[in-house]
N, C-alpha and C positions, 0 to 999 in steps of 0.2 A: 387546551392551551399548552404550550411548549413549556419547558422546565428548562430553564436555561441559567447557565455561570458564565462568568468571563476569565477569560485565557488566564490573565493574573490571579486568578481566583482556586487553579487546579492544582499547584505546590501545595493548598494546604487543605483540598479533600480528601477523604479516607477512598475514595471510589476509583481516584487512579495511580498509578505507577511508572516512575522513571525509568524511561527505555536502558540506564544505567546499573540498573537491580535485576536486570534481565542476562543471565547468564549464557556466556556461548551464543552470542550473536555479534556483529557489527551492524555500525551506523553511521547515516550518511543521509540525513535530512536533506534533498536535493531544494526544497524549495525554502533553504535555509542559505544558499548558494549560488548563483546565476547559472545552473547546470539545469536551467528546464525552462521550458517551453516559453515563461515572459522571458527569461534570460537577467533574472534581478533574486537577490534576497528580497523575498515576501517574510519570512518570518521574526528579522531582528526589530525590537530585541526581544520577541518575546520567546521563550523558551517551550519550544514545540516537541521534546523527544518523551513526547508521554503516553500512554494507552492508559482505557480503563483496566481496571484490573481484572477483569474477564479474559480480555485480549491479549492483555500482558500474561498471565498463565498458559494462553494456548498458545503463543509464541513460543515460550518456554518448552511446551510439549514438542513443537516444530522442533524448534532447535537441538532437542534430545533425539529425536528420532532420527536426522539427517546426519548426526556427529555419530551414532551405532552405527548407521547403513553405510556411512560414506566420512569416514575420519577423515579430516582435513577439510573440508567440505563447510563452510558456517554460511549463514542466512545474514543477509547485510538490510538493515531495513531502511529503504527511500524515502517514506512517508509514513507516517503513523495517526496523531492528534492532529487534524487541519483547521485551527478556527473559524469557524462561519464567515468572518470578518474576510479572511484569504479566501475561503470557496467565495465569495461576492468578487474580489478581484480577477480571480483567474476565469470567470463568469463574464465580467466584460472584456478582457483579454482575447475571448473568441467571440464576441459581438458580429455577428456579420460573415464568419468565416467557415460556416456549413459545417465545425466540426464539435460543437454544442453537446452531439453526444455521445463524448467523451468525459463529460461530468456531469454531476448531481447539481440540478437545477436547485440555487440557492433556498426558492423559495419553500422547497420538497425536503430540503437539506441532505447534504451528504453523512454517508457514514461514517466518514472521517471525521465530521466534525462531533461526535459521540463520543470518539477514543475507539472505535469498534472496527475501526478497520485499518488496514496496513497496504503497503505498496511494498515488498519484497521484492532480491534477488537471492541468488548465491554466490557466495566466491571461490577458489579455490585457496591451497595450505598458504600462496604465493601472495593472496590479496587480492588478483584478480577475478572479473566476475566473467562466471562463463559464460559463453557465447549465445544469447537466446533469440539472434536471428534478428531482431531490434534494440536496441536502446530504451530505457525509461522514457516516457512521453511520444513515444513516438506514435503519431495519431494517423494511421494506418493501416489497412489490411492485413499486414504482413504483422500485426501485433494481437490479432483475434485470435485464442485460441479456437473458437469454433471454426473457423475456417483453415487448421494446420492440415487435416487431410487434405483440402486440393490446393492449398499451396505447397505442400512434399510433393504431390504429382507433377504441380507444374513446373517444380524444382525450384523455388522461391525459395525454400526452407530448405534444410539438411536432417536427414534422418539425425545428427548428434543434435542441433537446434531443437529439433520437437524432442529428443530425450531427456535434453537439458531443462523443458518446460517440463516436463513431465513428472520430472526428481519435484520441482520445487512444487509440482498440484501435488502430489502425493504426500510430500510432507507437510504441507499447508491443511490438506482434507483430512489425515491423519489425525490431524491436530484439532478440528471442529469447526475449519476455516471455509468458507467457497468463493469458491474465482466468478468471474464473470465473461460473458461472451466475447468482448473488448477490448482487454487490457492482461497480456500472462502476467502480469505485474503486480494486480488489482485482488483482494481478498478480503471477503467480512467476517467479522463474526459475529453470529446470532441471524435470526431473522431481521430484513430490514425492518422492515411494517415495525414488527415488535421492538425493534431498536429506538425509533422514532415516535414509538409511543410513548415509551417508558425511559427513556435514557434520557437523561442531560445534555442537552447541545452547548457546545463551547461557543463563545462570540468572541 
């Protein structure tokens, strides 16, 4: 049986942590926003800048490691804790649209809705986010990292595009994170399987 809490209910467990206690990163909850794929704030009012505290330490680690390699350089994070309640909405939002797997079938649940997983970029000293060839949400081809070797051949990509993926896997993996085939945007932490056994799902 699932172990589950509700969004209101995460300000006062010991298990997670305000994306705000997290040093040396910015934040930009996109789907706190009309900056994604429904084009609406999904998350007011409830207060979504949270990880467990697992996640929230190896974000920390990320963020130490890109700020020594690359001063100026901060991780801006997109998404973090996504309540089950929002992975069901953006679940029917692609109803019918062939592009389904692009998410965590509610029923399987996502790892965001754990706290275990993030949606990252980077920025540069200026605020700006460098250039990784797509935008957040973009459901796509041209957003898989598994497929950057032949789209640099076919010149879809730019040799800085896959390097600019590249800084943010390495400081992600670094950190005890993994990307996925899908999304250069997308990273868990921990095993899924093992996340979804043991972890708390937010609703």
């Amino acid at each position: 049986m699932t172990r589950t809490i509700t969004s209101e209910q995460v300000a006062v467990h010991p298990d997670y942590r305000h994306l705000s206690t997290i040093a040396g990163i910015g934040i930009d909850l996109r789907y706190a926003t009309p900056h994604n794929f429904v084009g609406r704030d999904l998350y007011s009012p409830l207060d979504c800048a949270w990880l467990h505290r697992e996640a929230a330490q190896a974000i920390e680690r990320a963020a130490a490691w890109l700020a020594a390699r690359q001063p100026g350089r901060t991780l801006l994070i997109l998404d973090a804790l996504r309540p089950h309640r929002v992975q069901e909405l953006l679940w029917e939002a692609l109803a019918g649209t062939g592009l389904r797997m692009y998410l965590a079938d509610p029923a399987r649940g996502s790892i965001h809705s754990y706290g275990m997983a993030v949606d990252v970029t980077i920025v540069d000293e200026n605020g700006r986010e460098l250039d990784m060839g797509t935008g957040f949400d973009d459901m796509t081809d041209l957003s898989h990292p598994a497929l950057e070797p032949a789209m640099l051949a076919a010149g879809r990509l730019t040799a800085q595009q896959a390097a600019n993926r590249q800084l943010l896997r390495d400081a992600m993996s670094g950190a005890g994170f993994a990307g996925i085939n899908s999304e250069w945007w997308h990273f868990d932490c921990g095993d899924r399987e093992a996340v979804r056994a043991s972890y708390l799902r937010v609703l």
